[in-house]
C-alpha positions in Angstrom: 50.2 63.0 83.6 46.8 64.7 82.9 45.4 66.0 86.1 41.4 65.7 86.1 40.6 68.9 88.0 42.3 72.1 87.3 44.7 73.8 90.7 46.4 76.6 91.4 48.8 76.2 94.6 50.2 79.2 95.7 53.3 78.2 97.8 54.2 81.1 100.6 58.4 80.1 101.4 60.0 81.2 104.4 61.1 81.4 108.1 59.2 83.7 110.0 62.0 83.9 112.8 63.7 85.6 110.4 62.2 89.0 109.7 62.2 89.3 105.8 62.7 86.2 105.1 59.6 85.1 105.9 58.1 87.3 103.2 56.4 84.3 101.4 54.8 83.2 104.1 53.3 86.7 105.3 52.0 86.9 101.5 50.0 83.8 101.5 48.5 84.7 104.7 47.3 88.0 103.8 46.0 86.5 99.9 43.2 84.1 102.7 41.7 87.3 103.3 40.6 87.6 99.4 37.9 84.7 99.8 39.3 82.8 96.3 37.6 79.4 95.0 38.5 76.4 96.4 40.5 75.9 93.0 43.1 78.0 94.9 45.4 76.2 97.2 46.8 78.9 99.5 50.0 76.9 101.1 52.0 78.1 104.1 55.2 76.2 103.0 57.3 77.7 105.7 60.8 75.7 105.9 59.0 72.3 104.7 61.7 71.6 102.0 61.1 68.4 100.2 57.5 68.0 101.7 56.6 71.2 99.5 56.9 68.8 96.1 53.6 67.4 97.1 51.4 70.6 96.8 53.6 70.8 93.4 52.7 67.4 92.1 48.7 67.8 92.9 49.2 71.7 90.9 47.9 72.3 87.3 49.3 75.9 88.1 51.9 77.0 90.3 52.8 80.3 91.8 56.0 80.4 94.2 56.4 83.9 96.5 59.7 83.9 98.3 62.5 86.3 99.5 65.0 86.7 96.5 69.1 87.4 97.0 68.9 89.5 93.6 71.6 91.5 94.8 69.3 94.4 94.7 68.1 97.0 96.6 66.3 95.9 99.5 62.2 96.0 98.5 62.7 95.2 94.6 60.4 92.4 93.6 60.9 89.7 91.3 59.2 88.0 88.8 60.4 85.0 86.6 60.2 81.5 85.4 61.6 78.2 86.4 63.6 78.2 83.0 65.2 81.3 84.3 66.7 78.9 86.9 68.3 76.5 84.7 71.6 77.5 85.0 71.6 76.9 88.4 72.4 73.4 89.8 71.3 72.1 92.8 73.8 70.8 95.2 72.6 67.8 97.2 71.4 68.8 100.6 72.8 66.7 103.6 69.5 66.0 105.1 65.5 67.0 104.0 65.6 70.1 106.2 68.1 71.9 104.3 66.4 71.8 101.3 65.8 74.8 99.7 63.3 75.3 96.8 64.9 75.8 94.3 66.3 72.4 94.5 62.8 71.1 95.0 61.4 72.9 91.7 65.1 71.2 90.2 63.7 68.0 91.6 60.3 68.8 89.9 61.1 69.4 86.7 63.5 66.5 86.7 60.4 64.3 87.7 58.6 65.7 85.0 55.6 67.1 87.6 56.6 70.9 87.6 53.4 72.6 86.2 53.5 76.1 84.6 55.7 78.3 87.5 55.7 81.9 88.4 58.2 82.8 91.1 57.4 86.5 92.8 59.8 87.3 95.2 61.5 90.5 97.2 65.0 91.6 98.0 64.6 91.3 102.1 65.8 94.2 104.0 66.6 92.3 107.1 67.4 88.5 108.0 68.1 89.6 111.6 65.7 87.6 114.1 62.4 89.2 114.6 58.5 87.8 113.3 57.8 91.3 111.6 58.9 92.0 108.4 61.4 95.2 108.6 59.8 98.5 107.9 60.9 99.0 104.2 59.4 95.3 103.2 56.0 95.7 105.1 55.8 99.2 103.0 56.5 97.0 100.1 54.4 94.1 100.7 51.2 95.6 98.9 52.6 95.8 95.6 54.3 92.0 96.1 51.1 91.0 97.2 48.7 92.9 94.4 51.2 91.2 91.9 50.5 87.4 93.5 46.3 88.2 93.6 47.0 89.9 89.6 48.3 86.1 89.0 45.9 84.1 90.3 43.2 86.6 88.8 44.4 85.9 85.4 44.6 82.3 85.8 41.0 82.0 87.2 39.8 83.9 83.9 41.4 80.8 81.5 39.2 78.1 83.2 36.0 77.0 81.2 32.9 78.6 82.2 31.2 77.2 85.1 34.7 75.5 86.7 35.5 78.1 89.2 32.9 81.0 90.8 34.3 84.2 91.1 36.6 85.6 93.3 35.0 86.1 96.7 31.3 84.4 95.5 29.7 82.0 97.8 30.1 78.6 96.7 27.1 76.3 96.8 
C-alpha cells in the first residue's frame, strides 16, 4: 500500500523501571528537544507491545532505538536491519503484554506493512530497578542519540523540496 504522505516514526522501546532498559525511551525523549518537522513522529513506545504495530503501519520510514542483549560490553551500540533478524523466530507470546518487538516487526513484515527499518540499540549496563539510566549508559547516551538525530537528518534530506522545513524552522 502506497502511503500519500511521507513519515518517519521513531519508536523509543523500553521499561523505565528498569534502569537501562529503558534506554529507547530516554532517547526519544531527549530527540523532542531538536524541534524536527511534524513529518517526524517521535513515539514513546514504552512496553506497548502489539499496540506499537500501529505507528509501524502509518510509517513510510521507521527507526527503532532499544536496549540490545549483543552479548557485548555494556555501552556498545548497535545498528542493523530487520533482515538481520530473520533468523530469528518469534515464539507466540501468551498474552499482548509480553510482546516484545521483535515479534511485532516479525508480525510486520509478515503483514507486508514493515517500511524501511533501522534498529539502534545499546548493550545496558544495568536491568536492576531504578528510572536512571546507570552511569556508564547516560555517558553513552550522546553518541546513541547523535546516531538516531544523524538518521532522521539523512532521511529528511531525500524528501522533495518543499515537503518538510528544516530541522528546527518554524512551520507556518
Amino acid at each position: 500500500m502506497l502511503k500519500a504522505t511521507p513519515k518517519l516514526v521513531v519508536l523509543g522501546i523500553g521499561n523505565l523501571l528498569l534502569q537501562d532498559e529503558g534506554i529507547g525511551v530516554h532517547v526519544v525523549r531527549a530527540l523532542r528537544q531538536k524541534g524536527y518537522p511534524d513529518l517526524v513522529e517521535l513515539v514513546d513506545g514504552g512496553t506497548a507491545g502489539m499496540d506499537l504495530l500501529y505507528y509501524i503501519e502509518e510509517a513510510t520510514r521507521l527507526i527503532i532505538i532499544d536496549a540490545v542483549n549483543g552479548q557485548a560490553p555494556p555501552g556498545t551500540i548497535f545498528k542493523f536491519s530487520p533482515e538481520e533478524l530473520d533468523d530469528y523466530v518469534p515464539v507466540a507470546a501468551m498474552s499482548s503484554h509480553s510482546v516484545g518487538i521483535l515479534e511485532v516487526i516479525h508480525l510486520a513484515k509478515v503483514m507486508e506493512v514493515l517500511p524501511p527499518t533501522t534498529i539502534l540499540g545499546m548493550q545496558p549496563a544495568s536491568m536492576s530497578w531504578g528510572m536512571e539510566l546507570s552511569p556508564l549508559i547516560q555517558e553513552r547516551l550522546p553518541r546513541l542519540l547523535a546516531l538516531a538525530d544523524e538518521e532522521i537528518r539523512e532521511w529528511l534530506q531525500t524528501l522533495p523540496e518543499g515537503q518538510s522545513t528544516t530541522v528546527g524552522e518554524e512551520r507556518r
